[in-house]
PATIMI-384776 format. One record per residue (C-alpha): residue number from 1; residue in three letters; chain; x, y, z. Coordinates in pm, whole numbers, plus 50000, padded with zeros to 5 digits. Layout:
! PATIMI-384776
R num residuo cadena    xx    yy    zz
R NUM     ALA      A     X     Y     Z
...
***
This chain:
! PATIMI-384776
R num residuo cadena    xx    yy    zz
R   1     UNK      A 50616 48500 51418
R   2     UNK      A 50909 48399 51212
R   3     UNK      A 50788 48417 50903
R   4     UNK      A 50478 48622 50931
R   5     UNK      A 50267 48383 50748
R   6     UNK      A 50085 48069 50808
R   7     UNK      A 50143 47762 50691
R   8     UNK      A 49892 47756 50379
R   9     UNK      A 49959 48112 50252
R  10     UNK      A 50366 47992 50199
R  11     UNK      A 50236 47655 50058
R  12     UNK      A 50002 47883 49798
R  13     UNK      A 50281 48093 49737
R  14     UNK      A 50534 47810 49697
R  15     UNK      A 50284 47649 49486
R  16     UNK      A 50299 47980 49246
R  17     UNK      A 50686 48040 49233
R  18     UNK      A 50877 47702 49280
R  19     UNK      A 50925 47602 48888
R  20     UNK      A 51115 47929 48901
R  21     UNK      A 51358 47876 49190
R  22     UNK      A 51415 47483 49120
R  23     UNK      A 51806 47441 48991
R  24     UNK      A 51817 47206 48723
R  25     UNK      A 52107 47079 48872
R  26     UNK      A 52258 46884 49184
R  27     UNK      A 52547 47036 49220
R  28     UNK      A 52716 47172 49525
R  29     UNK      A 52403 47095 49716
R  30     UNK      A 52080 47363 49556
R  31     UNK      A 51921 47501 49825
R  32     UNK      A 51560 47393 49786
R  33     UNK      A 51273 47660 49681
R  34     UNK      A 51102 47599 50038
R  35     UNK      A 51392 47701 50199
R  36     UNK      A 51486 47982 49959
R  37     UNK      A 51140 48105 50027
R  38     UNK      A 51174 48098 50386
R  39     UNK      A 51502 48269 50395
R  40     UNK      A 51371 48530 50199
R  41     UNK      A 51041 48539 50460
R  42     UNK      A 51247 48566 50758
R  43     UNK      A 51479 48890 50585
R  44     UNK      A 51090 49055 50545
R  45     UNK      A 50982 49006 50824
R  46     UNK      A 51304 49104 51028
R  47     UNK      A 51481 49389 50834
R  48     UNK      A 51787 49292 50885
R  49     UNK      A 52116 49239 50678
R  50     UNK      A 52138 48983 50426
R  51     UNK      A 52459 48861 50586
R  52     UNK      A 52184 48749 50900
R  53     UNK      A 51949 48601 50685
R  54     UNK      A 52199 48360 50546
R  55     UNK      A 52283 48300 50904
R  56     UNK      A 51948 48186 50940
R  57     UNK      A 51950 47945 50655
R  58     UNK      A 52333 47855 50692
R  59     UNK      A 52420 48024 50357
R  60     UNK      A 52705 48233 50230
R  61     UNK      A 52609 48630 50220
R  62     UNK      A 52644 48618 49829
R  63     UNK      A 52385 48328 49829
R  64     UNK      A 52188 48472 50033
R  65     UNK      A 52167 48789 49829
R  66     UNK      A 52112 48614 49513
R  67     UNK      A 51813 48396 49688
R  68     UNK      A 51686 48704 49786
R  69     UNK      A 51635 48885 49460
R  70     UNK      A 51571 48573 49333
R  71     UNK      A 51229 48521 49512
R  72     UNK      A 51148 48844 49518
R  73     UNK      A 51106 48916 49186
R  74     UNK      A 50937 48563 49123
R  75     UNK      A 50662 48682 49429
R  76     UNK      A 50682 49023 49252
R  77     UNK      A 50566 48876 48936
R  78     UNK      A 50255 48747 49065
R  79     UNK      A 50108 49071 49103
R  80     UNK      A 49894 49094 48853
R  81     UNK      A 49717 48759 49010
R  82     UNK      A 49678 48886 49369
R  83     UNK      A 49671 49278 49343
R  84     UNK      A 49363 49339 49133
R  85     UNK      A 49154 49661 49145
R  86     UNK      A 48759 49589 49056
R  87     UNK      A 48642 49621 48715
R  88     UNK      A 48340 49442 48680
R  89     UNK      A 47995 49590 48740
R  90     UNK      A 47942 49292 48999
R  91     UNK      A 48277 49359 49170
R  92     UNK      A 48246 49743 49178
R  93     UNK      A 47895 49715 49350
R  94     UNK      A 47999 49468 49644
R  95     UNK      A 48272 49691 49734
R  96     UNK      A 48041 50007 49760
R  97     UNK      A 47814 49779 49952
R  98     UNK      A 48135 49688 50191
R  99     UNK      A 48250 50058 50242
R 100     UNK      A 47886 50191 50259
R 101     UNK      A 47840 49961 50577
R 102     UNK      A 48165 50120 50761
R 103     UNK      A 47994 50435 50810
R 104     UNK      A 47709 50473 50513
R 105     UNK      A 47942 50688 50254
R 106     UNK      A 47801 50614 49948
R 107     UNK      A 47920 50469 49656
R 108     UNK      A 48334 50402 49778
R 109     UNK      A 48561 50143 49572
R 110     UNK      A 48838 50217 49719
R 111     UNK      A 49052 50458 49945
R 112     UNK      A 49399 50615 49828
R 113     UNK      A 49686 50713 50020
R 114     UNK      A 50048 50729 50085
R 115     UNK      A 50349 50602 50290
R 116     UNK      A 50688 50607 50321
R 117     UNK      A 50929 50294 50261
R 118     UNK      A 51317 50387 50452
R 119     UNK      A 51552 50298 50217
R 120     UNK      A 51928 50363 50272
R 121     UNK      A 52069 50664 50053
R 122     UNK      A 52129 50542 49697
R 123     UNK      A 52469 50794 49685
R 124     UNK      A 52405 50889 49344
R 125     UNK      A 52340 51245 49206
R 126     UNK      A 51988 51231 49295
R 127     UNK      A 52013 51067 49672
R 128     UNK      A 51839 51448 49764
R 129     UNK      A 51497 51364 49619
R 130     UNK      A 51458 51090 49812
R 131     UNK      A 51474 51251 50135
R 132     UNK      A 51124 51286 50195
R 133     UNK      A 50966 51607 50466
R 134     UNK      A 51030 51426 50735
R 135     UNK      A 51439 51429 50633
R 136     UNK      A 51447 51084 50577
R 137     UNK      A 51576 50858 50258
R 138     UNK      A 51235 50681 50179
R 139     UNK      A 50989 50586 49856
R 140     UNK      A 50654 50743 49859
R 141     UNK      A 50431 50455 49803
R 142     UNK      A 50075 50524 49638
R 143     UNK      A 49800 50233 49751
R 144     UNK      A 49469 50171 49714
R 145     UNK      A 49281 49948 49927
R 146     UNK      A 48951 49766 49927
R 147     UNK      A 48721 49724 50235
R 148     UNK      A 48866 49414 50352
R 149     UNK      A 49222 49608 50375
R 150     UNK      A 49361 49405 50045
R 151     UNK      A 49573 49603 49828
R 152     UNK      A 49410 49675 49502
R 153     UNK      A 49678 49907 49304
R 154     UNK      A 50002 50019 49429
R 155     UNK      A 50289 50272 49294
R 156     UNK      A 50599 50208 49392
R 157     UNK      A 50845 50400 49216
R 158     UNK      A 50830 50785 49308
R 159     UNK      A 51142 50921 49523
R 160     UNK      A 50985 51026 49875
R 161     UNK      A 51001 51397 49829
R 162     UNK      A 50754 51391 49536
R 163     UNK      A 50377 51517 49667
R 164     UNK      A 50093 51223 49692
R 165     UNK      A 49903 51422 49434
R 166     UNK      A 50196 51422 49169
R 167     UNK      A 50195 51056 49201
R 168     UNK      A 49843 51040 49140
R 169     UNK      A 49806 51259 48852
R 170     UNK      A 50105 51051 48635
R 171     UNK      A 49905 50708 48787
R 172     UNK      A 49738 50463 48550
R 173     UNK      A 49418 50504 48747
R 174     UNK      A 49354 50830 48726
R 175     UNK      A 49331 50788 48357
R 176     UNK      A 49104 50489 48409
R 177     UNK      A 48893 50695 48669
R 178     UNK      A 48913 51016 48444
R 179     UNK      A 48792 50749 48133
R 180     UNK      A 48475 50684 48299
R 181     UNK      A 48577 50319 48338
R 182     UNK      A 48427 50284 48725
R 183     UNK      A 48108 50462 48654
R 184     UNK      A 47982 50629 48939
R 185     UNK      A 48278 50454 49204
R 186     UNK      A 48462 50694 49418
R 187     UNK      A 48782 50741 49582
R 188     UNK      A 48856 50842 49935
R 189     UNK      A 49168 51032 49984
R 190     UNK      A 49303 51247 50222
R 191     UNK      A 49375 51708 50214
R 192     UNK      A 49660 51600 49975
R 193     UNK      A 49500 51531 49698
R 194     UNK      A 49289 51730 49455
R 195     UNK      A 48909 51763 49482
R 196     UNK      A 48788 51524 49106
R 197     UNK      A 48481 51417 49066
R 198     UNK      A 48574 51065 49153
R 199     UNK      A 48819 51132 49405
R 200     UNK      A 48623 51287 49729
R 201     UNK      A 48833 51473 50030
R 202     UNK      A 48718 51590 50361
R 203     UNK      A 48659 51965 50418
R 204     UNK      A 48915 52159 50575
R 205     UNK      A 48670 52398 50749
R 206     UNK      A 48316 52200 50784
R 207     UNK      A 48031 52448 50886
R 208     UNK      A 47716 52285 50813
R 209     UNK      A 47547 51951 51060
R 210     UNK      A 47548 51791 50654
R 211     UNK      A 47931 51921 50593
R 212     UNK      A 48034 51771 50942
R 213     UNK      A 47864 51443 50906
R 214     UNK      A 48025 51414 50561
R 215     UNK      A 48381 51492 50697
R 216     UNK      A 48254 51238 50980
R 217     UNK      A 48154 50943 50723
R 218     UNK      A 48462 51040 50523
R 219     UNK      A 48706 50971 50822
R 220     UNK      A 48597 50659 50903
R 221     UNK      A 48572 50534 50587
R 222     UNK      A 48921 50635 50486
R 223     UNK      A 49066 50543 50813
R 224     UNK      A 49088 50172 50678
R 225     UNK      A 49367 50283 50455
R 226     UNK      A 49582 50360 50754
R 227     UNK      A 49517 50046 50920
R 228     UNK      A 49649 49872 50632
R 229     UNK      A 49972 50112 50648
R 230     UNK      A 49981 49956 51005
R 231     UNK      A 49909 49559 50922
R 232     UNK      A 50151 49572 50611
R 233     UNK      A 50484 49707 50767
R 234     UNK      A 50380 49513 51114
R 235     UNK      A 50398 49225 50914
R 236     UNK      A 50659 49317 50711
R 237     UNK      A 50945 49488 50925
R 238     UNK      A 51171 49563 50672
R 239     UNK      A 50917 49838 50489
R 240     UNK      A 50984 50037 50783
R 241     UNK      A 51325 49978 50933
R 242     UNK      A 51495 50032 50582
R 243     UNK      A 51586 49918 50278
R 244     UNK      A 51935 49835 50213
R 245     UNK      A 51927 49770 49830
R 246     UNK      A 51968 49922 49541
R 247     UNK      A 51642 50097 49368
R 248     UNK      A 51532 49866 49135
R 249     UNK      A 51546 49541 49440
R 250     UNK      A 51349 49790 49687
R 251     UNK      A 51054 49844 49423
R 252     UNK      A 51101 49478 49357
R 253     UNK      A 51023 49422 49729
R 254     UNK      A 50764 49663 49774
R 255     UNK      A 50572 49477 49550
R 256     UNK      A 50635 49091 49647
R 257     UNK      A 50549 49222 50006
R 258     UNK      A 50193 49349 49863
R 259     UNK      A 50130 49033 49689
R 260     UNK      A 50226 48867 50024
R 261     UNK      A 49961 49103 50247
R 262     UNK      A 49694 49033 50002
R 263     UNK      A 49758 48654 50039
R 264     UNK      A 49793 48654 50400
R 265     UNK      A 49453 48896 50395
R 266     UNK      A 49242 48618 50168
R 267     UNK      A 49340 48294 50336
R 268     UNK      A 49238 48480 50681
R 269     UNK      A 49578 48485 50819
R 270     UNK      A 49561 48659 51179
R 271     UNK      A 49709 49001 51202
R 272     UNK      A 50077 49062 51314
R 273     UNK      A 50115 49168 51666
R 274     UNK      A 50404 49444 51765
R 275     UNK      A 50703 49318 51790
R 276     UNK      A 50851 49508 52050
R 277     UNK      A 51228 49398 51991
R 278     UNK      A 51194 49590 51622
R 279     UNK      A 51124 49909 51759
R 280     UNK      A 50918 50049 51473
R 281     UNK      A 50860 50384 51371
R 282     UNK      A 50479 50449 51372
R 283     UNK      A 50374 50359 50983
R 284     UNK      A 50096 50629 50910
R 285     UNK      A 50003 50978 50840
R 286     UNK      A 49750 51190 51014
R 287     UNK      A 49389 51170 50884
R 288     UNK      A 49443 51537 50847
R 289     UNK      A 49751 51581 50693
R 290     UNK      A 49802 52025 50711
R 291     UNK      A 50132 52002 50616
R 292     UNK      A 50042 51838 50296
R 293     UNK      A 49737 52011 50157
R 294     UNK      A 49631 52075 49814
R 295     UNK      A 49565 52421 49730
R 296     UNK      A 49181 52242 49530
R 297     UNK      A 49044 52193 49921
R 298     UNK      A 49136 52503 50060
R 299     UNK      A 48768 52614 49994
R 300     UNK      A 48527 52397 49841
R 301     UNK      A 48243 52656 49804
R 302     UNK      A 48427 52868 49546
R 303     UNK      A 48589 52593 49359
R 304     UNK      A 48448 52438 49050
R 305     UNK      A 48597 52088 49101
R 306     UNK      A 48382 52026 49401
R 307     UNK      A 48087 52027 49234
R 308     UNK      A 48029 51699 49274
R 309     UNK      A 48124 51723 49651
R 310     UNK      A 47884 52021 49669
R 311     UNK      A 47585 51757 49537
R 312     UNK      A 47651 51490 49749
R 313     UNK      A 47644 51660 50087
R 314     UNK      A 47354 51915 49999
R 315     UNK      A 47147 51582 49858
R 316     UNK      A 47236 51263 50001
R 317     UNK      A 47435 51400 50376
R 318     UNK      A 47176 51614 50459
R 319     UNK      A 46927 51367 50374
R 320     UNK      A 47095 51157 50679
R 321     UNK      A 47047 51448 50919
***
């Protein structure tokens, strides 16, 4: 509860960072990397000022603050080890074969969405764009996850008032996707985003038995995404009670937190209750997001970027029927 990890997913991580928080000196008693890992934990997992966490840990607020970004950007630095999207042929077909058993849509590697991260206003000339729709300060996070609700790729440096689909179209993986690199994979993503032949939305206006058991398979597929919205700031407070740092720390955080989940997620760590002293704001979007369409899924009959979408529930839905 403190800490929001068990005991071997800080020993893994510890084991990972700790050449980089050991001081080479003794002087004026160095706080030791377990405990500068723990303080840092605890200021996660509770959101609060820095000035408590180095209450917690009997530090000075300055200390604390440097521990803080110190760790961070160490966990941060390990993303490349824990947040992986699949590339191999062998990894790309177990995941379909995960997501096909949620609710048999075919041929899933992953499902994409977004979500807010409260920061405080940065007071600078831009402080506007991060006020996202909702009128709050906040970074609009792009994730993928896999079907065990691991993150796989993660943006985390868009001001909240920019549109999911903006994000995606300047993201690394669309280029990958629109490469050919995945083959035949698909994403799942929500009315936000544009219709691609790799990237499959639900219909906003489903006529057909085949177009509702597509929108059907689609929402229960995709709703894994949101349930990782809700594990990763129930575990980690501070993603959703606010951010008091400057820009580059909160990205910095963002991402040490996702390494962090996707330990916690692969040494089987349980999932974080409510806490009901934090008070948190409810983490996700609505499956169907109307305030946030894409004009591409307005109507998917008369647009030549659903083809594909067209195919699969003419062929392989109404097959199911």
């Amino acid at each position: 509860m403190r800490f929001r990890l068990n005991k071997n997913s800080i020993l893994l991580i510890l084991n990972h960072i700790e050449e980089a928080l050991i001081f080479r000196s003794n002087r004026n008693n160095p706080i030791t990397p377990m405990q500068q890992l723990l303080l840092t934990l605890r200021f996660y997992a509770t959101g609060s000022f820095i000035i408590s966490a180095g209450d917690f840990a009997g530090v000075s607020t300055t200390s604390a603050h440097r521990i803080i970004h110190r760790v961070t950007n160490a966990i941060a630095r390990l993303r490349p080890r824990f947040v992986q999207f699949p590339t191999r042929n062998n990894e790309i077909k177990k995941q379909q074969l995960e997501f096909y058993k949620i609710s048999r849509f075919p041929r899933v590697i992953g499902c994409i969405d977004c979500t807010h991260v409260r920061v405080q206003s940065f007071g600078t000339e831009n402080a506007e764009l991060f006020r996202n729709r909702k009128g709050y300060f906040s970074l609009n996070v792009q994730v993928v996850t896999n079907s065990n609700l691991e993150i796989t790729d993660i943006v985390a440096r868009w001001p909240g008032s920019t549109h999911d689909s903006t994000i995606f179209n300047n993201s690394r993986l669309r280029g990958t996707f629109e490469q050919g690199m995945y083959r035949d994979g698909l994403l799942l993503g929500d009315s936000g985003y544009p219709i691609k032949s790799y990237l499959m939305t639900p219909l906003l206006n489903p006529r057909t038995p085949a177009e509702q058991l597509y929108n059907e398979s689609h929402i229960r597929t995709r709703n894994i995404i949101e349930r990782l919205f809700g594990i990763w700031k129930r575990r980690f407070p501070v993603l959703a009670l606010g951010l008091r740092l400057r820009l580059n720390s909160v990205m910095a955080v963002i991402i040490a937190t996702a390494v962090l989940h996707n330990v916690a997620r692969q040494n089987g760590d349980e999932e974080p209750l409510e806490d009901p002293n934090l008070n948190l704001p409810a983490p996700w979007e609505e499956i169907f997001n109307y305030g946030n369409i894409n004009p591409d899924n307005v109507d998917y009959r008369n647009n030549d970027n659903a083809a594909d979408r067209r195919i699969l529930i003419n062929d392989y839905f109404h097959s199911l029927l």
